[in-house]
N, C-alpha and C positions, 0 to 999 in steps of 0.2 A: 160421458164425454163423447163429444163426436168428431168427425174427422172427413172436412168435406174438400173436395177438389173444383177445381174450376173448367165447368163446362162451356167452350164458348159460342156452340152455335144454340145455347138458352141464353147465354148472357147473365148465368148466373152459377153460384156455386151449389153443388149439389153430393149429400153426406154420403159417403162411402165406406164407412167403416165407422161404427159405437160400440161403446162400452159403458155398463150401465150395475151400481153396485145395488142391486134388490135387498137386501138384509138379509130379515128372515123370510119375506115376504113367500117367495117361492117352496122353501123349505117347510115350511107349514103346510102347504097344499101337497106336497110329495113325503111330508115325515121323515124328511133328510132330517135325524137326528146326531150329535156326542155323547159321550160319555165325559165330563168335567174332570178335573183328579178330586174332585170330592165324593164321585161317583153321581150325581144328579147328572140326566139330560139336559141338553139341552140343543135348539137349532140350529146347525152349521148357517152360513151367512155365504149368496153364491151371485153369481156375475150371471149379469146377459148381454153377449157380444155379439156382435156381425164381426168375425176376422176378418172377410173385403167382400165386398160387392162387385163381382167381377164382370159384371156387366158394365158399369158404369167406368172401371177402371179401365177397360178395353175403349171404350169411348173415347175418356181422359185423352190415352196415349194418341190414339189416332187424331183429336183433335187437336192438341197442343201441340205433336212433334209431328205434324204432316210438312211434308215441301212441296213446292209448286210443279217440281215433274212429277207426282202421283205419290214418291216414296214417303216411309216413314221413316224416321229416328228413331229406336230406342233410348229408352233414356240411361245412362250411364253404369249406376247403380243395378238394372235389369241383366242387362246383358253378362254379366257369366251366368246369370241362371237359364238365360235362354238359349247363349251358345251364337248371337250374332247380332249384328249391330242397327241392321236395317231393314228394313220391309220394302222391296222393290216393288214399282207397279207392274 
């Protein structure tokens, strides 16, 4: 799964965050094994994710919630993690 946002000074959107279910694929090359309840092994089954691209997400913000005197907006949902609402020029 991917998870892309829209960058607009490419004019396109651009993925920012995957997640990807490997099987056993990885587990095999690392011997990430279980134990079964019947007692056989066998290979745990593991994820490959990018949790965010924070390069591209800093882009995102700056490009989508820019204003025309210089500042920025954060966007709604951000702001009690950052503690304020605007990026002044």
């Amino acid at each position: 799964f991917d998870i892309e946002t829209w960058i607009p000074s490419e004019g396109r959107y651009r993925e920012t965050n995957s997640a990807s279910n490997t099987g056993e694929y990885q587990a095999r090359g690392i011997g990430a094994k279980y134990r079964k309840k019947d007692g056989k092994l066998g290979y745990v089954h593991t994820l490959n994710a990018t949790a965010i691209a924070i390069g591209r997400i800093v882009i995102t913000i700056l490009e989508n919630h820019s204003k025309s005197d210089g500042s920025v907006t954060i966007p709604q949902a951000l702001q009690p993690y950052l503690g304020f609402g605007v990026i002044q020029r």
